[in-house]
N, C-alpha and C positions, 0 to 999 in steps of 0.2 A: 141533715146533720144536727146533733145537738148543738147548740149557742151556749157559750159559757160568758158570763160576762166577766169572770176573770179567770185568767190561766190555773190560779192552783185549786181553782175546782175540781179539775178534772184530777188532779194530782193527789186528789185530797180521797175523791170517791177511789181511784186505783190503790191507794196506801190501804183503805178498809178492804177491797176487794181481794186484795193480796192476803191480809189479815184475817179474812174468812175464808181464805181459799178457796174463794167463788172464780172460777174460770172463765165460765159462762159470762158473769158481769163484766171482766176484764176483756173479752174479746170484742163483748159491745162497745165497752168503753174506745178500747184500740181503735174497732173502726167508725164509733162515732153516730150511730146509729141503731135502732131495731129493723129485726127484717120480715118480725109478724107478732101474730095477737102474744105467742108463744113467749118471747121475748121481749116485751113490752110487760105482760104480766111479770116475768122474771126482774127487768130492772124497775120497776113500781116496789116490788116486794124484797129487793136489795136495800132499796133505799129506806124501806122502814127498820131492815135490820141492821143499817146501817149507823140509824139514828140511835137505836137501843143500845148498841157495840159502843156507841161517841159516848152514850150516857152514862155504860160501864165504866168506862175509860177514865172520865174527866172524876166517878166515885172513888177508882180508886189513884187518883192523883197520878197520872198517866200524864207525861207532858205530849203534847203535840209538835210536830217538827214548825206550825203555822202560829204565828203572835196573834192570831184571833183565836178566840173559841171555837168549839164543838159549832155551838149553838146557830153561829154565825153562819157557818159553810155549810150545815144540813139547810140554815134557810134559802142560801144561793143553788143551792143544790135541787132544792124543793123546784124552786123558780125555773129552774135549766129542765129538768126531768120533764114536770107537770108540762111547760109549755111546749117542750119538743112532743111531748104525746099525745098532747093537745093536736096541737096542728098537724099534725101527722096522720090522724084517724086514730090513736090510740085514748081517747078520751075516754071511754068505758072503761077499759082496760085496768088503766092511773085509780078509775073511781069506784071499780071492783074494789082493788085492793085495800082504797084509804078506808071504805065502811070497813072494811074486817080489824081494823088498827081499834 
């Protein structure tokens, strides 16, 4: 299972998930894990566009429903993702993706 170290992480990636109308991310999310190389690649490469959506966002003065920043929750975000895929066997996967960033 993914480890949040605070509740509105998870809350934070379902608001963009919704907002890209990524399903797929949103199903992982709901159940809190991936269940291969397939979708491990998928929520690696959420998360990058998730980051670039947060940076749209905060340009064009987009308030968030969260009293932190963007900046903040992609890093707790980074942290939850990376190390769930990490120990999981998905460490290739996370590191595909980050070179193509």
């Amino acid at each position: 299972m993914i480890v949040y170290k605070f509740d509105e992480e998870v809350v934070y990636a379902e608001y963009y998930a919704k907002k890209m109308e990524d399903k797929r991310t949103a199903e992982i999310l709901k159940r809190g894990s991936v269940s291969n190389t397939d979708e491990a690649r998928h929520l690696s490469l959420f998360f990058w566009k998730m980051v670039d959506a947060s940076i749209d966002d905060e340009k064009k003065d987009i308030q968030f429903p969260w009293e932190e920043g963007a900046e903040f929750w992609n890093e707790k975000l980074m942290n939850s993702f990376s190390g769930y895929l990490e120990n999981s066997g998905y460490e290739n996967e996370w590191e595909e993706i980050v070179d193509q960033q």
